[in-house]
C-alpha positions as CSV (number, residue, x, y, z in Angstrom):
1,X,0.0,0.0,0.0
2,X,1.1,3.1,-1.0
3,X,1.4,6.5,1.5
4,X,-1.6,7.6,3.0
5,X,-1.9,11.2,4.3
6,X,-4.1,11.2,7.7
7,X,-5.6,14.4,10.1
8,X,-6.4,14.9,13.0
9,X,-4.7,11.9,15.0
10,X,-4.5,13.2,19.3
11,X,-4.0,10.7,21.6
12,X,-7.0,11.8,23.8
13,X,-9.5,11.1,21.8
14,X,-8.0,8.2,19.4
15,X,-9.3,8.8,16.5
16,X,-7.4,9.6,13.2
17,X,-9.2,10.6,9.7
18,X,-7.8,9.2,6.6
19,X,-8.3,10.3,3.0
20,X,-8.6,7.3,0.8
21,X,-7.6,7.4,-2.9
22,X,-10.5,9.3,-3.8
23,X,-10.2,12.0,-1.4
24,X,-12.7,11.3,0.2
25,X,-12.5,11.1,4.7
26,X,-12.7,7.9,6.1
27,X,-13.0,8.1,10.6
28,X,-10.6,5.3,12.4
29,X,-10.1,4.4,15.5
30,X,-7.0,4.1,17.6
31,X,-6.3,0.6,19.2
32,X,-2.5,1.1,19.9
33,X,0.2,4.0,19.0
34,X,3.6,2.3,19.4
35,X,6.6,4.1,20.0
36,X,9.1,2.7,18.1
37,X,11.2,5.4,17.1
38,X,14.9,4.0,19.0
39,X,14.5,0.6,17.1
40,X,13.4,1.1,13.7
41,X,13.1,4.8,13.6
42,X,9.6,5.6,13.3
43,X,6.0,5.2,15.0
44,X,3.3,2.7,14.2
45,X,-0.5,2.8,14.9
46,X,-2.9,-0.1,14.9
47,X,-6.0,1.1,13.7
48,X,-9.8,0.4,12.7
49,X,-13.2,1.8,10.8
50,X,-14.9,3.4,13.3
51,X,-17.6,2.1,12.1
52,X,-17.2,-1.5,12.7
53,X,-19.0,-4.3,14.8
54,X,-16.4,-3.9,18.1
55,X,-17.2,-7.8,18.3
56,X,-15.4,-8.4,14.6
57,X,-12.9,-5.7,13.5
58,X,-10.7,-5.8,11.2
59,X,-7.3,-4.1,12.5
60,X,-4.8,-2.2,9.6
61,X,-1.5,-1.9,11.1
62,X,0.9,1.2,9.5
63,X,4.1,2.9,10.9
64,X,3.5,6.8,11.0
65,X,5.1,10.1,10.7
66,X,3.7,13.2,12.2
67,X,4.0,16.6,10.4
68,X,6.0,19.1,12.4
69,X,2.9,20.2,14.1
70,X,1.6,16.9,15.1
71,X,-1.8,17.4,13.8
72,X,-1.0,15.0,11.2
73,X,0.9,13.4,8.9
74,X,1.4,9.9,6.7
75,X,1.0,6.3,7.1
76,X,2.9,4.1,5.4
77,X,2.7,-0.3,4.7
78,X,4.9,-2.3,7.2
79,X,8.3,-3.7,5.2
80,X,10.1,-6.0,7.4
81,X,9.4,-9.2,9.1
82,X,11.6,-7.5,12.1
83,X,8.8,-4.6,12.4
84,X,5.7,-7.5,12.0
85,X,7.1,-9.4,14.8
86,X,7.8,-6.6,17.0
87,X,3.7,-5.3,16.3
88,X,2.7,-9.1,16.8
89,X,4.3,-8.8,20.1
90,X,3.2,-5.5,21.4
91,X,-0.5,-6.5,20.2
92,X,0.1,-10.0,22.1
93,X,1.1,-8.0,24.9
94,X,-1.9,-6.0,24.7
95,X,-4.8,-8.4,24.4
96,X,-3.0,-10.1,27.6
């Protein structure tokens, strides 16, 4: 998956806005924000529709940079087996 440009992502209320391909805004929520930055030199967030059935969600996982003032920024696809495990683990970790 290519970039994706997302707005207004704050902590306190986790929720993050994505523009799809068309535009057009799609609301997400925030399962997890993983600070990652020492190891692999960025963050990742785990993410869902805000729409969805809480009981069957489907979870997209994407490592993130903010813009300068953190209002924003892009989300990018995962690359690396190393970064997969390491989300595996902290969602593991998580649901324990």
């Amino acid at each position: 998956m290519s970039t994706i440009t997302y707005n207004d992502y704050h902590e306190d209320n986790d929720e993050t806005i994505l523009l799809d391909k068309s535009g057009k805004e799609v609301s997400y929520e925030v399962l997890l924000a993983i600070d990652r930055k020492k190891e692999f030199g960025k963050n990742y967030m785990l993410i869902y529709p805000s729409n969805s059935d809480h009981e069957d969600i489907e979870l997209e996982a994407y490592s993130y940079v903010e813009n300068e003032e953190g209002t924003g920024g892009d989300l990018t696809s995962i690359k690396t087996d190393a970064e997969w495990d390491m989300i595996e683990e902290v969602f593991n970790q998580f649901m324990d």
